[in-house]
N, C-alpha and C positions, 0 to 999 in steps of 0.2 A: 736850838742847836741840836736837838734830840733826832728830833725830825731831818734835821740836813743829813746827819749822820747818816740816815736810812735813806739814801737819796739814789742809790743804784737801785734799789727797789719801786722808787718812783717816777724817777729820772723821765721814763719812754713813755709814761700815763701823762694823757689829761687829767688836768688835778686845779683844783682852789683851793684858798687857805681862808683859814677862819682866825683871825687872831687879834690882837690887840695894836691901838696905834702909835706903838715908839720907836724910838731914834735904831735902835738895834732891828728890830721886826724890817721895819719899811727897808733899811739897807739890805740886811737880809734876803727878802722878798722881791727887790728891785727885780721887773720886770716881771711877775708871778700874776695872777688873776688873785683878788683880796675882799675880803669882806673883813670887815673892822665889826668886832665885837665890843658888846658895852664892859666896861672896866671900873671900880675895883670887880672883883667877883667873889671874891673870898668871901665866905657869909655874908654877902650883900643879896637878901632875895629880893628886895626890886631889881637888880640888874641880875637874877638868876630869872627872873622872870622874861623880862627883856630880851634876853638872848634866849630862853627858850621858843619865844614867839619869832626872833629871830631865826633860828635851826628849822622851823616851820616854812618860812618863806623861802629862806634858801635853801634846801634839803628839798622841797616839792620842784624847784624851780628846776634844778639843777641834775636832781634825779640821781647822783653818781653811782657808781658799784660799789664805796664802801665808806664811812666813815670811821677816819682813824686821828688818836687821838695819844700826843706824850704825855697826860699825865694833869696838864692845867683844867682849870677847874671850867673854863668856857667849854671845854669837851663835854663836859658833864648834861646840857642839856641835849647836844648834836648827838648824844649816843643814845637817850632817851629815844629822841624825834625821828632818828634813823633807824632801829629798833622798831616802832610802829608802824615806819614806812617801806619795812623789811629790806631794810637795807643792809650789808653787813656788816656788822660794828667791830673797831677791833681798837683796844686799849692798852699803851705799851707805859706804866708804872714806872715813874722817876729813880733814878740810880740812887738819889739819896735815902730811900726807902727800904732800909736795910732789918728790918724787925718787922715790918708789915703794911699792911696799904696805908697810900695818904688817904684824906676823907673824900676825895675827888674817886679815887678807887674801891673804896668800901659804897661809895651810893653808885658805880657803874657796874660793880662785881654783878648780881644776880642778873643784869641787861644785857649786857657784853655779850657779844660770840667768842672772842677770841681774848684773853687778858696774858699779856706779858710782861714779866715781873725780872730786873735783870739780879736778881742773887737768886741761888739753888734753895737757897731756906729759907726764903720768904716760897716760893713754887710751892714748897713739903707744908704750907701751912695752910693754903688752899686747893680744895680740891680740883678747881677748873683754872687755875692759875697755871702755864704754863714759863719755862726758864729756855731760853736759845741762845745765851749770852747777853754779853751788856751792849749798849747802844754808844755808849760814849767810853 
């Protein structure tokens, strides 16, 4: 939902999505170009594994100008993989994140180009974290 939100920003780009395959996503995403991510991911490093070898194949394939990412933890190796492949990365930090990164944002913090945090004082607690308002 994060992501729709920011949709005038996307809207007129060619773009793929990296995501997971449920009932809400697939509606969602109807008619969208998709790549299905492996799932749980939460502390799962076989499937952090997974989809990093994933972010590999599609990130070389696909080449795009940026990987952007709200916040779920599948981002986490596509900002890695895009990062390497200088690509530019840009990470926009869940609205429930009110005291400080999730752990999906503390392991993309030092990789990131761009980190977007939607409260003013979680921004004042990093110094490459940036605040432009909330997304939702």
């Amino acid at each position: 939902m994060q992501m729709r939100s920011l949709e005038g920003l996307w809207r007129e780009h060619e773009r793929f999505w990296v995501t997971f395959p449920q009932k809400d996503t697939k509606a969602l995403l109807k008619g969208e170009r998709l790549y299905w991510a492996y799932f749980p991911t939460n502390r799962n490093l076989k499937n952090f594994i997974r989809n990093l070898f994933l972010a590999v194949k599609i990130l070389a394939r696909e080449r795009p100008d940026a990987v952007v990412s709200t916040g779920a933890a599948v981002g986490v190796p596509f900002i890695y993989v895009g990062r390497v492949l200088g690509i530019t990365t840009v990470y926009v930090e869940s609205l429930t994140r009110v005291r400080g990164l999730s752990l999906s944002g503390e392991l993309v913090y030092p990789f990131v180009d761009h980190l977007l945090v939607q409260w003013p004082e979680v921004a004042g607690m990093y110094s490459r974290a940036r605040y432009r308002g909330r997304v939702v």
